[in-house]
N, C-alpha and C positions, 0 to 999 in steps of 0.2 A: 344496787338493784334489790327489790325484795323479793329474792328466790324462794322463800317458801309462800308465798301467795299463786306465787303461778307452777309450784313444783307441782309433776302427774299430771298437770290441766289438757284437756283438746283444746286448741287455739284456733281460729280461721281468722286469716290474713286476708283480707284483700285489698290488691294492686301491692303484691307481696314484692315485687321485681324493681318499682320505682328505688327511686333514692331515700325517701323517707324509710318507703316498705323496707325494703330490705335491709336496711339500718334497726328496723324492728325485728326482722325475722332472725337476723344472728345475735342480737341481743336477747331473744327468747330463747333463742335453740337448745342453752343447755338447759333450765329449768323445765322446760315446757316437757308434759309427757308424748304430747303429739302434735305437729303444727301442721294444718290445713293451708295450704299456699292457694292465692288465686293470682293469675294474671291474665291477658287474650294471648300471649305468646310462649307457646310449649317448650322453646327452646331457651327461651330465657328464665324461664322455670325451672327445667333440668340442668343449668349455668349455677342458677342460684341453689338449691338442691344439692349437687356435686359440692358447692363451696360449703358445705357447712360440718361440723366438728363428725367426725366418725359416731356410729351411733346415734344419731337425731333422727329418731323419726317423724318421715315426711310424707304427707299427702298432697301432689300436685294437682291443680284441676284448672282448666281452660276454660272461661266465657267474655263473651264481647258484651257488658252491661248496658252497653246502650240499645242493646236489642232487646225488645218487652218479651216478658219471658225466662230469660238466660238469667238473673237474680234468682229466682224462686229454681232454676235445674240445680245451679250451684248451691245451694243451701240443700236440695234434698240430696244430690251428689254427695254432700259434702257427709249428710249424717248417715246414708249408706256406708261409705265407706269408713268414716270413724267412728260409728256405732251414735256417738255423741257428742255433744258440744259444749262447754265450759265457758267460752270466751270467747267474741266473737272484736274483732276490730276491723270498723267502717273505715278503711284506710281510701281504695278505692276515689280518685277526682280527676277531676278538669280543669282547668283553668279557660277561659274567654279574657279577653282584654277588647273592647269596643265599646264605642259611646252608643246608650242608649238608641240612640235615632238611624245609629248606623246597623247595627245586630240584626244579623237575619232570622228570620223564623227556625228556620231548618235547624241553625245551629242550637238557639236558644230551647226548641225540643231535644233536642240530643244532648247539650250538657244537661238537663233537668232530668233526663234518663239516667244519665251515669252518675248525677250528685246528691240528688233526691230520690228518683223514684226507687232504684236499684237499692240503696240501701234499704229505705224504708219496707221493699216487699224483701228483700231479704230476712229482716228482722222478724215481718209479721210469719213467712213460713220456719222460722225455727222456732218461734216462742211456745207454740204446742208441746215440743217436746221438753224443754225446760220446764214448763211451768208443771208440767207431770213429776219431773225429776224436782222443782221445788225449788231451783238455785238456776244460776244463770246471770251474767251479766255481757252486757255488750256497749263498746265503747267505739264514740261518732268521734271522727275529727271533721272539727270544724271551723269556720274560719271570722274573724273579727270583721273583713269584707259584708258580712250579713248583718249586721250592727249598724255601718258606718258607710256614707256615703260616699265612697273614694270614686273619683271619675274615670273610666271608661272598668269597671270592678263591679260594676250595677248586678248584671246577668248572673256572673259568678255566684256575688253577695245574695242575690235572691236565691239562687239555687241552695247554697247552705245555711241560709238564715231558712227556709222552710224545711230543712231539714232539721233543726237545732228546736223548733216550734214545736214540732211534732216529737219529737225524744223527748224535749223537754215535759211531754205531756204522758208518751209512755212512760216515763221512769214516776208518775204519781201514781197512773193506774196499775203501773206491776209493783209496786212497793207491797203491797199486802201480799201479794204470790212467791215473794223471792227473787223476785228476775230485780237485778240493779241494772242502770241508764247512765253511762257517764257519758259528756259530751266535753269537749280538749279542743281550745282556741289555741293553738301551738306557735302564732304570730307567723311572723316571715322567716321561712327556712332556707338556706342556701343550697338548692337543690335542683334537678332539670324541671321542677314541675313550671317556674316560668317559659321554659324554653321549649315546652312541651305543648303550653296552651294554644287554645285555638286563639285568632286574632284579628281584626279588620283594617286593613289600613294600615299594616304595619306597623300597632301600636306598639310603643313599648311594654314589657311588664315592668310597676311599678314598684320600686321595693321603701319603703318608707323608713329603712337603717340603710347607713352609710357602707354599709361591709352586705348589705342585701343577706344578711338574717344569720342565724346561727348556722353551728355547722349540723348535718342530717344524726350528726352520731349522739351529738349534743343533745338536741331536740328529740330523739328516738328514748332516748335515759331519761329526760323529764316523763315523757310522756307515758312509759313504764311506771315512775311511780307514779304518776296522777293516778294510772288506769287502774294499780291497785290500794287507791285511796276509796274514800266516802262519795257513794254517789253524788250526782250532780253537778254540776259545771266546775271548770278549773280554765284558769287561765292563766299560760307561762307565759306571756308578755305582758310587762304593766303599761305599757302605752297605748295597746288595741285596749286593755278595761279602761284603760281612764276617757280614752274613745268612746267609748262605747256608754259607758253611762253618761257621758257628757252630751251624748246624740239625743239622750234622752230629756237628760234638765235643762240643757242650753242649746238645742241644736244651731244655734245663731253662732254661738262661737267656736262649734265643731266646723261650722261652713265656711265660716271664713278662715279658719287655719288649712282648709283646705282647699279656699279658690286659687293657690299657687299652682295645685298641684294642677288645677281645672284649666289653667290657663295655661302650662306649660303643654298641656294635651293640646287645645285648642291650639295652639301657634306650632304645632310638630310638621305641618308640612312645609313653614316656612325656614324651618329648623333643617334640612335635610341636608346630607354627608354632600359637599359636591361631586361627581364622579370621578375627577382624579384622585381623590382622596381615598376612595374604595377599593377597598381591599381585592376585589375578585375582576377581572374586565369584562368573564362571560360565563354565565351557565346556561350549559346548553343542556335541556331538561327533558326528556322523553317523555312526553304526555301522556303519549299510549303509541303502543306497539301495533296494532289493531289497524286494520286496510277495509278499503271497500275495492280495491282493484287489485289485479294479477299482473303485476310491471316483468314483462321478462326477465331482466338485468338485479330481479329482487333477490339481494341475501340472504333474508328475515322469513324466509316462508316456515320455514324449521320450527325457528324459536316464538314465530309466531302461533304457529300450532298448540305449544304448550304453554303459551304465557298465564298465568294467574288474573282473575280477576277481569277476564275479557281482552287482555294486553291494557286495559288501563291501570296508569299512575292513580292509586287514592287518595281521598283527601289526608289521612293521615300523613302522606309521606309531605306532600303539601305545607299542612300545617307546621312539619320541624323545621321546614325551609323559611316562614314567614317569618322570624325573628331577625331573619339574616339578609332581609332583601334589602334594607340601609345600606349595607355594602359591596353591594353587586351593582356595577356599571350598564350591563346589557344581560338579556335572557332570552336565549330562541327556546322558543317550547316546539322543538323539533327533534325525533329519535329516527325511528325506523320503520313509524308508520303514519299515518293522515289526522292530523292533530283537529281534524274539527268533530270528530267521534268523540274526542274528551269531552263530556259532560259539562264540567268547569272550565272548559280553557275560557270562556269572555271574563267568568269571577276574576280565575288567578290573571289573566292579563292584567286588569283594573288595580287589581293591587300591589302587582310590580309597580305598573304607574304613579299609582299614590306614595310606592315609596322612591319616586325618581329615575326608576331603574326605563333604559332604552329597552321595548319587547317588540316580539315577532316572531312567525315562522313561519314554514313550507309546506304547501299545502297541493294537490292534486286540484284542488278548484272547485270539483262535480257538487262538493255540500251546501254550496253556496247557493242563499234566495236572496230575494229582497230583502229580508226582514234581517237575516245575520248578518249581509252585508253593512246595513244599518247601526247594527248592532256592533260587529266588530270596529266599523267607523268611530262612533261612540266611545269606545275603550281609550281612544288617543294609541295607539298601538304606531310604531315607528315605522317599520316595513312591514310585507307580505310578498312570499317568492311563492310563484307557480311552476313547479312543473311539467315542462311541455316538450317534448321530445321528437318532434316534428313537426313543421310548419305547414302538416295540409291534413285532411280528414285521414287517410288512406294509411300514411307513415304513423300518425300520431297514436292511432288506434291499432296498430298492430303490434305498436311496443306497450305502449299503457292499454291491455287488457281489462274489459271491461268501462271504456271510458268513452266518453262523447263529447268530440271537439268542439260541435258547434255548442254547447252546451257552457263547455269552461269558459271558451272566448266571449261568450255574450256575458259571461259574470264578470270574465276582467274587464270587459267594457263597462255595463252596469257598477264598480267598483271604481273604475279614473273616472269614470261620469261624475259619480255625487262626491268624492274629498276635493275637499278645499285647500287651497295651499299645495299639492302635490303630494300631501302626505294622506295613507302614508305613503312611503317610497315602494314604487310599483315594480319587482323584478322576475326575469322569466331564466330558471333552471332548464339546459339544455345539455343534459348527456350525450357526447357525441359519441356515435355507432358506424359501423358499415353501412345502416341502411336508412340513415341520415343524413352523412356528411356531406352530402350536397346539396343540404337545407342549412349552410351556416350563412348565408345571407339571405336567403327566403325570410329566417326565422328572425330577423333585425327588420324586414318589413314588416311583417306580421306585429311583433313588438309595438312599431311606431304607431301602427290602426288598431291596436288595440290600447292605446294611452298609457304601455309603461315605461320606466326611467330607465329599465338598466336589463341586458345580458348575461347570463354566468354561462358561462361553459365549460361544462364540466367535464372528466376523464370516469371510464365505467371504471373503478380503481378499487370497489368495496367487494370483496367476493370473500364466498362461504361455501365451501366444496366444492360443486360444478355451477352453481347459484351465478352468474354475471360472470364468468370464467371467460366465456368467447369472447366478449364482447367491448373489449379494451382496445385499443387504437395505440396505445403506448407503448414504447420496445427500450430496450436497454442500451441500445448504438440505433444513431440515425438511419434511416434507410430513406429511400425511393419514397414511398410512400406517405411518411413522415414529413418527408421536405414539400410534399403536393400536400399536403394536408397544413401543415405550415403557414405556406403561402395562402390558401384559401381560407384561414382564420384572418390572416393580415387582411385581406380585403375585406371580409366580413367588420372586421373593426373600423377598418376607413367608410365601409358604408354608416356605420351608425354616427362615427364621429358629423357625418352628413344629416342626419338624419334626428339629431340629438340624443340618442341612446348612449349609455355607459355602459361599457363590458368589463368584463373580467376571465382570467384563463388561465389554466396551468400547462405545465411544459407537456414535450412528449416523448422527452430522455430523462433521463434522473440526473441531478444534483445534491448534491447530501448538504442540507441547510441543517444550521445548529440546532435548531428547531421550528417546528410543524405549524402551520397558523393556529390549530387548538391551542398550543402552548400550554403547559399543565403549571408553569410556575404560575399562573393568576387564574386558573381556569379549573371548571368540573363537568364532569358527564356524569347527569342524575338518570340512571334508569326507571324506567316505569315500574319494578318493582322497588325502587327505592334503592340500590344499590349504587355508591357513589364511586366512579372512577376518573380514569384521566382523560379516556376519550371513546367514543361508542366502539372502536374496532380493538379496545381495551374491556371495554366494558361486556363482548359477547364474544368472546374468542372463542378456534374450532379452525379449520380446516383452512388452507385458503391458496392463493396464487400470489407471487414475488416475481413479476417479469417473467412468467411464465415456469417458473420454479415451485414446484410444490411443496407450501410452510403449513406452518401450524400455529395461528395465533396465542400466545394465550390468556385465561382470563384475571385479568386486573382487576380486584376490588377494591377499595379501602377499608368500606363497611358498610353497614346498611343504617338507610333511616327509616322508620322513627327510633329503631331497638340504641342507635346509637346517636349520640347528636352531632352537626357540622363539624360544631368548633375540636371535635376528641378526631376526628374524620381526618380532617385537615393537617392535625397535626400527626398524625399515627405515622410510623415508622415508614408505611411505602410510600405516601403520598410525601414524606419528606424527600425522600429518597429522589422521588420524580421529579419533583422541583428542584432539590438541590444538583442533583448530574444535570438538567439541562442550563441549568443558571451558569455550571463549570461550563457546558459547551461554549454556549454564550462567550461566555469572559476571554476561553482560553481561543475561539475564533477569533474575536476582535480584540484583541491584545497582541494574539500574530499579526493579522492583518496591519496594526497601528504603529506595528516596529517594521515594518518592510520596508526596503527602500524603492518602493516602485519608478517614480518617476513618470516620463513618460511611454514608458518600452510595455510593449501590451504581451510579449515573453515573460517577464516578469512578471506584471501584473497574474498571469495565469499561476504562473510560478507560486504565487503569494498567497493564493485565492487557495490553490492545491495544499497548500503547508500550512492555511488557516484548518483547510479541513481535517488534516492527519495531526494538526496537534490536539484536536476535541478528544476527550474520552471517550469511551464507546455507547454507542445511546444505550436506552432499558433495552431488555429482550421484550422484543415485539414490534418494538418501535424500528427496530435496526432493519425491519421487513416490512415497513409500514409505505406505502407509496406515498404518505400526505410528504414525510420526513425528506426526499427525494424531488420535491417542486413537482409531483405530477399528479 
């Protein structure tokens, strides 16, 4: 490295945190006299900050560049606090993957914020003070995509080829003043900024080396000495230059070395994972936290209060998820609160679908018009579950506060009316209560006149302090009332088996199964702040009830996204941890079970059943309290 080029310099980084960035900032740290860090997450700032050699000094500073505006705070941020600037590196990007025709507006203003405009006003408000001071340089990473017509790379490539336009034009006009302009084509790096980009359709990102680019430390050392080379363009891949001018003198034979690549895009949806093949069976994805009703039995009212962001999931968190949707079988966008407030929920449905994945979720009903109905039809979505908690005006509305029966039911009618084919699959969530449970066949007619498929009946079994406390039905030894409640589910099933409805139901004693239907060996619970765990009564732990036993959940993370991606998620120490004890239960139940000698003796059998369960290891803490774990 040339340490006496950048020895005593002010530095400003920005998007110092990425993989690239931060492979620059420790390879500066010791020469540099002061490095100005930028990134939009404080904490990842004071991460990277912490990590760096004793003695570096460091200036953090926080802005979201796609916001107009935040460019030009952080530059004069930047020279308040370090007097002055030396060196500035345009590190800060986006990545987009989508073909032309697909790219939405929204998006393509917002990467053109964070990849053009944002540098560009950055530049023009520091240049005053350099060009007083007489010296100055500033160095653009940019990319061979702005060159070369790589297919679904359009958006991107325009956004730093008009970046690359214009430096290329300040570094003639600041040549006489001192300010130097380098601009660094750095090829393909092996780093999250694929995994990072935004995306439509589940496109792949496209890496054009077989090994998908160098490594970030690698590329971070060229790029150092480029930066303190001769102004003007460099390029450390000779296969983007040879691109690149070839775009130019022959663009006939740049296009067709490239319609493989045009063609493998265009045929990707026939190309898709088939769902046994996928890695994950279910992510169940909290869209938003966020109610328009007051449900008595609600747990969430707490954490709804404080959620960030309105309790909605952002597109950000979104976004680190769409690389991975090839391997996801099914995805409910259902948390803790009424997913049709999600802004996005029709987007991101469509593009689970596009990449193969079964979606849906549970909904209260009331958001429902014409037009969403429509609309949601439209997405190809696989089911929709309604929440309905009484089969008459009077019951329905005193538990779902704030809600209007006659209102949902004309939507689930409106809704089996116009899909075709039965889909999607129409089903009604019914929590049984005390001041219901005489609506467990009412609510299988009501089902049938209103054209859905299916029943769930559910146990009040989620509670959060005194939040759904009363209002469970379940006990830990059968009782009296258990056995009448029993029975009156059994006819409620014989009525629908009449009536073509499908049900479904959990016990009203516990059972300890090796594992819970979430199942965390294939499975995730994405919070709407983006934090990823094994299951929601994991993922917001706090207070709760055990059979009427007062527990204390607690809280399960793995980690967060975007700051972290899936694939490091997945594998991180607890989330192995969950998968790997319940895979042992698994094994070590049905391995008992397969060496018994049951026969026909139904003593045994239970015998067997009991000694499958006592040789399991102990579940996680949490789980070991968890009702779902227990069949109830």
């Amino acid at each position: 490295m040339p340490h006496s080029f950048f020895a005593g310099k002010h530095i400003l980084i920005t998007g110092a945190t990425g993989g690239l960035g931060s492979a620059l900032v420790k390879q500066l740290s010791e020469p540099a006299g002061l490095l100005v860090l930028h990134a939009r997450s404080s904490s990842r700032l004071e991460q990277l900050a912490d990590s760096l050699p004793n003695g570096t000094r460091v200036i953090t500073i926080t802005a979201d560049l796609s916001v107009p505006g935040e460019a030009a705070r952080l530059a004069d941020q930047a020279l308040v606090e370090a007097g002055h600037l030396d060196l500035v590196f345009n590190n800060a990007g986006l990545g987009y993957f989508a073909l032309i025709e697909e790219a939405e507006e929204a998006k393509i203003r917002y990467l053109f914020e964070v990849n053009t405009f944002a540098p560009l006003l950055l530049m023009q408000t520091l240049l005053p003070t350099m060009i007083i001071r007489g010296t100055g340089r500033i160095v653009n990473i940019v990319s061979s995509a702005g060159r070369v017509p790589i297919p679904t790379v359009g958006v991107y490539g325009g956004s730093k080829s008009a970046l690359a336009v214009m430096a290329n034009t300040m570094r003639l006009e600041l040549e006489p003043k001192g300010i130097e302009v380098v601009n660094i084509y750095p090829g393909t790096v092996n780093s999250s900024f694929e995994r990072n980009a935004m995306r439509e359709a589940a496109r792949p990102g496209l890496c054009p080396t077989v090994d998908c680019g160098a490594a970030e430390e690698e590329i971070a050392n060229q790029i150092i000495h480029a930066a303190a080379g001769p102004a003007g363009e460099v390029w450390l891949e000779r296969t983007g230059r040879l691109l690149a001018l070839a775009a130019i003198a022959w663009p006939t034979v740049v296009d067709n070395r490239l319609k493989h690549l045009r063609d493998k895009t265009l045929s990707q949806t026939n190309r898709l994972k088939p769902q046994e093949f996928r890695r994950w069976r279910l992510w169940q994805l909290e869209s938003t936290i966020a109610c328009n009703l007051r449900c008595i039995m609600c747990p969430w009212e707490g954490v709804r209060r404080c959620a960030p962001n309105g309790g909605h999931m952002g597109e950000e968190v979104w976004q680190a998820l769409l690389p991975y949707l090839g391997d996801v079988k099914s995805i409910d966008f259902t948390g803790g609160g009424e997913p049709l407030l999600q802004p996005n929920l029709l987007t991101w449905i469509r593009q689970a679908k596009a990449a193969g994945c079964d979606a849906g979720f549970l909904t209260n009903g009331l958001l429902l018009n014409d037009a969403m109905i429509d609309a949601l039809l439209d997405t190809g979505m696989n089911w929709i579950g309604f929440s309905i908690d009484g089969a008459d005006k009077t019951t329905y509305e005193a538990i779902r506060k704030g809600a209007d029966f006659d209102r949902v039911c004309a939507n689930i009618k409106t809704l089996t009316s116009r899909r075709i084919d039965r889909r999607p699959l129409v089903m009604i969530n019914f929590v049984i209560m005390s001041m219901n449970q005489h609506q467990l066949e009412t609510i299988i007619e009501c089902a049938a006149q209103l054209g859905a498929d299916q029943v769930n009946f559910k146990q009040c079994d989620v509670i959060r302090g005194e939040h759904g406390a009363a209002f469970g039905l379940f006990a830990d030894k059968e009782t009296k009332q258990i056995r009448h409640l029993e029975k009156a589910l059994k006819k409620a099933t014989r009525l629908a088996r009449k009536r073509g409805i499908r049900t479904t139901s959990f016990s009203f004693t516990p059972e300890e199964l090796p594992v819970c239907d979430q199942d965390p060996r294939d499975s995730l619970f994405i919070r709407h702040d983006g934090s990823v765990a094994p299951c929601i009564n994991l993922a917001i732990g706090g207070p709760s009830r055990f059979f009427g036993k007062k527990i204390t959940f607690p809280t399960v993370h793995y980690g967060r996204l975007p700051e972290t991606d899936l694939e490091s998620l997945w594998h991180s120490e607890t989330c192995t941890f969950y998968r790997r004890r319940f895979e042992q239960r698994v094994n070590a139940h049905d391995q008992t079970l397969s060496n018994a000698d049951i026969g026909r003796d139904l003593i045994k059998m239970k015998e067997a059943f009991q000694a499958a369960i006592e040789a399991m290891p102990q579940a996680p803490e949490g789980c070991r309290h968890c009702h779902y774990l227990y069949d109830v």
